[in-house]
C-alpha positions as CSV (number, residue, x, y, z in Angstrom):
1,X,73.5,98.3,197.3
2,X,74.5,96.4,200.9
3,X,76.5,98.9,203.0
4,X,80.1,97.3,202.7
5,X,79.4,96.8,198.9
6,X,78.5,100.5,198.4
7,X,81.5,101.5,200.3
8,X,84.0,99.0,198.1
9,X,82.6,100.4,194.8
10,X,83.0,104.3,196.6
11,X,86.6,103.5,196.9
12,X,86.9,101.9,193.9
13,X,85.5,105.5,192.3
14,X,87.7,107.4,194.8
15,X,90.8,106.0,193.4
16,X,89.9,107.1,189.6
17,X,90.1,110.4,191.1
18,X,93.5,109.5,192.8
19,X,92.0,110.3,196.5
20,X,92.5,108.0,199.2
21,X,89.8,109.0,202.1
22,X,89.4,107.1,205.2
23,X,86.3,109.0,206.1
24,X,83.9,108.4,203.3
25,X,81.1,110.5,204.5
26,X,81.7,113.4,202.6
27,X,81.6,111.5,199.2
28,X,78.7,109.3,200.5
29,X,76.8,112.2,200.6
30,X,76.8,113.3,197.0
31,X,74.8,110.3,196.0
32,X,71.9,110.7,198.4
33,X,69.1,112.0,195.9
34,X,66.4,114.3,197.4
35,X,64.0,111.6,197.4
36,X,65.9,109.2,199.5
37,X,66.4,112.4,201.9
38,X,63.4,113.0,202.3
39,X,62.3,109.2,202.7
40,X,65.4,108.8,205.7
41,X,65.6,112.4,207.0
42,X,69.3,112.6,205.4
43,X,70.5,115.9,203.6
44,X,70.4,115.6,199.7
45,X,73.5,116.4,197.6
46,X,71.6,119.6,196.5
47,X,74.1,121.6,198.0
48,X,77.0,119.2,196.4
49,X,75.7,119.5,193.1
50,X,75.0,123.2,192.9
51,X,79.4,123.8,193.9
52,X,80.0,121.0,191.7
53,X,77.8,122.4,188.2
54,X,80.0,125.3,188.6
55,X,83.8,123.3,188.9
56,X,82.8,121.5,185.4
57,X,81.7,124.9,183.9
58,X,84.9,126.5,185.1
59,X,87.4,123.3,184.4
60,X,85.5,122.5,181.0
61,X,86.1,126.4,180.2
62,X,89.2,125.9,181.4
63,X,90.6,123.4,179.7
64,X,88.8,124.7,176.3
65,X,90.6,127.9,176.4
66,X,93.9,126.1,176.9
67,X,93.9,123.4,174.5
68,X,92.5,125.3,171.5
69,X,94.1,129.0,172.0
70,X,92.9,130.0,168.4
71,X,89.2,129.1,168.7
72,X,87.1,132.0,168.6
73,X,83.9,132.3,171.1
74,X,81.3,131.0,169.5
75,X,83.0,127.5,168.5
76,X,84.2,127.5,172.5
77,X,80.8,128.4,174.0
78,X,78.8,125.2,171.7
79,X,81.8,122.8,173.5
80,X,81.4,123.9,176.5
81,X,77.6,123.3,176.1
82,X,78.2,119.8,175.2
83,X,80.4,118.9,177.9
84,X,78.3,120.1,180.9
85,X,74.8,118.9,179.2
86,X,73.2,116.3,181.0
87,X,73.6,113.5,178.8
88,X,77.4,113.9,178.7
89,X,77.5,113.7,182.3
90,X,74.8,111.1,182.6
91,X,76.8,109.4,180.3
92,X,80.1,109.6,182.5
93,X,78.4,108.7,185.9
94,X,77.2,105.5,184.3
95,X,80.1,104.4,183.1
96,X,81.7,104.9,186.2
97,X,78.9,103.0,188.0
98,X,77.4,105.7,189.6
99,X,73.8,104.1,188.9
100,X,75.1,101.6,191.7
101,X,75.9,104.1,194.1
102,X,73.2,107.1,194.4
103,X,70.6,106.6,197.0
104,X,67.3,106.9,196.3
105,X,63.4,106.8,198.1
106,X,61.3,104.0,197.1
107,X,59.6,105.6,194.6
108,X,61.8,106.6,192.8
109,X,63.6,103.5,192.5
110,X,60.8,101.4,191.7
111,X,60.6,104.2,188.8
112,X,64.1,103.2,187.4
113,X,66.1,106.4,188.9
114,X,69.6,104.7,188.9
115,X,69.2,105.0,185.1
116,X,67.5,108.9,184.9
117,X,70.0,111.0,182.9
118,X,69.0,113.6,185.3
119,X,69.5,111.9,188.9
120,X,73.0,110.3,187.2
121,X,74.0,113.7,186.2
122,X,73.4,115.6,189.7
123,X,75.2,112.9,191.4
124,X,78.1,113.5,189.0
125,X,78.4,117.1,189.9
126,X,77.5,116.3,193.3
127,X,80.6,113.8,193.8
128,X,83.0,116.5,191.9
129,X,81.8,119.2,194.3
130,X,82.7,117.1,197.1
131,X,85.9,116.6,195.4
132,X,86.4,120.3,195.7
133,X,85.3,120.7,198.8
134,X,87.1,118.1,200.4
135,X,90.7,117.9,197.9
136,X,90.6,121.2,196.2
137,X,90.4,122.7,192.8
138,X,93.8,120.2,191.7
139,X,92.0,116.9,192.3
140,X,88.5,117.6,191.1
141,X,90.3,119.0,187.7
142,X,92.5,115.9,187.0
143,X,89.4,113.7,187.6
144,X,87.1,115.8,185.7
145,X,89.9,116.0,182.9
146,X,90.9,112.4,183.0
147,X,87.2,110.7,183.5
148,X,85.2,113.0,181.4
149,X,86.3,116.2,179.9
150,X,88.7,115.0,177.6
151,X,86.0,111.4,176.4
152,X,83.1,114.4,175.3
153,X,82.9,114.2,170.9
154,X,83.6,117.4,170.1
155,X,82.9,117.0,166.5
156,X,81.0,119.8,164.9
157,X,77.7,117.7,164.6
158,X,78.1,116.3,167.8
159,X,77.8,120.2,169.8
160,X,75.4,121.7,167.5
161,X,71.9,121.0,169.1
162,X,69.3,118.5,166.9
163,X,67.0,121.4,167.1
164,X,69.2,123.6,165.2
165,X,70.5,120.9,163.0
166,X,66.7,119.7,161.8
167,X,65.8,123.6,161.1
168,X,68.7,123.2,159.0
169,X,67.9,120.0,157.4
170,X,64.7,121.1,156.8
171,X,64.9,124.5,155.6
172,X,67.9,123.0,152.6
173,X,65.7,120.4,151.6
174,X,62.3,121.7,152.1
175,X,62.6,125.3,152.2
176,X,60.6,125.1,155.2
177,X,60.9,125.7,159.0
178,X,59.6,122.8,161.3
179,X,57.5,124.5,164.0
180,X,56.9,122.8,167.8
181,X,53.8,121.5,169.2
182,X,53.9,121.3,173.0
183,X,51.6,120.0,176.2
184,X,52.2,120.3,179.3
185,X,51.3,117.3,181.9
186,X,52.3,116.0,185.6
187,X,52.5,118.3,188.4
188,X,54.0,121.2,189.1
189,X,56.4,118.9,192.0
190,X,57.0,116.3,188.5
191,X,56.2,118.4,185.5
192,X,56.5,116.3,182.6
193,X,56.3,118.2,178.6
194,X,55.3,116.1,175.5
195,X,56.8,117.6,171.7
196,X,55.9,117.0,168.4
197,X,57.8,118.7,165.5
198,X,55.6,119.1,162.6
199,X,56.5,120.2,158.3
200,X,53.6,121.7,157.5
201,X,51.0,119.3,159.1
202,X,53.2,115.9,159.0
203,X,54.9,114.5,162.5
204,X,58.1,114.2,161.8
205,X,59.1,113.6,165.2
206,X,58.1,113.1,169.2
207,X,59.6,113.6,172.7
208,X,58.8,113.6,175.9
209,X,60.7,115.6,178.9
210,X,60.7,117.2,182.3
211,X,61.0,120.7,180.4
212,X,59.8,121.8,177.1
213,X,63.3,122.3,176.0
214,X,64.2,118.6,176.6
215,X,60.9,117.3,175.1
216,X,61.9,119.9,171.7
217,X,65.4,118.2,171.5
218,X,64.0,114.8,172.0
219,X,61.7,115.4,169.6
220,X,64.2,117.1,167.1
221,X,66.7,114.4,167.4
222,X,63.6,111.6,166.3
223,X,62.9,113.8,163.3
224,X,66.5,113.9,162.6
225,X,66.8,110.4,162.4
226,X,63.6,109.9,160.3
227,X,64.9,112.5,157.8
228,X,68.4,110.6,157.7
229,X,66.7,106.9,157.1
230,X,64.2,108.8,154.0
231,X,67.0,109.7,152.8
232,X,69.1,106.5,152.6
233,X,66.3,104.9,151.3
234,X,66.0,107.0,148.4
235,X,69.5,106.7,147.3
């Protein structure tokens, strides 16, 4: 994005999070992806990112704890899991138009990286460290509240894993458990894991990640939704 572009749509975020900033360098920062630092010699919004993971575990604990003072542990600890996954925050940053902002080498452009659920969610914890580190513990909890916290489905089958759901598909209706068959490809710079899930010998699934945990739920959640159209069509 052209510089004065970039800078408009910054603003734009920065008041969503009810910050005026005249110096916009601290907030540029947390969008400058490790690629793009290493590409322009600039320093990557590592740092950003690692204060910012922990803010959203605190405020999404936080906030859990207050607005649901009868919940016991367990129930507390799966919605806290599906507020500070990935795909909740990748899901946030996009709609905020983070894809627009974060900076990236050529590479990884050219590979579509204003659209990886990864890069989208380290820029969002990135930005709400920067928050914290430039406004405080106040701001970056009312935005985090406001913009993201508060928008998460917290229905029971939206925070149990698919992994855990299709062993408990599969295990009513089959009286089976669906085991995992994994590969490991790419480097070990851009590891890449391929999943299938299998019933007895049968695919019922496939995914593809940059651990074997995220190729497993990919793969779960495709087996899921197999399961769920077999079953409509046998109504």
């Amino acid at each position: 994005m052209a510089g004065e572009r970039h800078r408009a749509r910054l603003r734009a975020l920065l008041r969503a999070a009810h910050v005026r900033a005249s110096d916009l360098a601290a907030y540029e920062a947390a969008f400058v992806h490790q690629s793009a630092a290493r590409e322009q010699h600039l320093e990557s919004n590592e740092r950003l990112e690692f204060l910012g993971d922990a803010v959203v575990g605190f405020v999404a604990a936080a906030w859990l704890y207050e607005q649901h003072p009868q919940a016991p542990e367990g129930w507390l600890t799966r919605r806290k899991a599906a507020i500070v996954r990935d795909a909740a925050l990748a899901r946030t940053a996009e709609r905020l138009g983070f894809g627009d902002l974060v900076r990236l080498g050529e590479g990884a452009a050219r590979s579509g990286g204003a659209q990886n659920r990864t890069i989208l969610a380290d820029a969002f914890e990135a930005f709400v460290g920067a928050l914290f580190a430039t406004h405080g513990e106040a701001k970056a909890r009312r935005f985090l509240i406001e913009q993201h916290v508060s928008t998460v489905d917290l229905s029971e089958e939206s925070v149990t894993d698919p992994k855990s759901r299709l062993q408990n598909v599969v295990q009513e209706r089959y009286r089976q458990i669906p085991r995992y068959r994994d590969t490991s490809v790419g480097t070990a710079q851009e590891p890449r894991f391929t999943s299938e899930v299998l019933l007895k010998d049968e695919v019922l699934g496939a995914g593809s990640g940059r651990s074997k945990k995220m190729a497993q739920l990919q793969a779960a959640a495709k087996a899921l939704a197999a399961l769920s159209t077999t079953s409509k069509a046998g109504r």
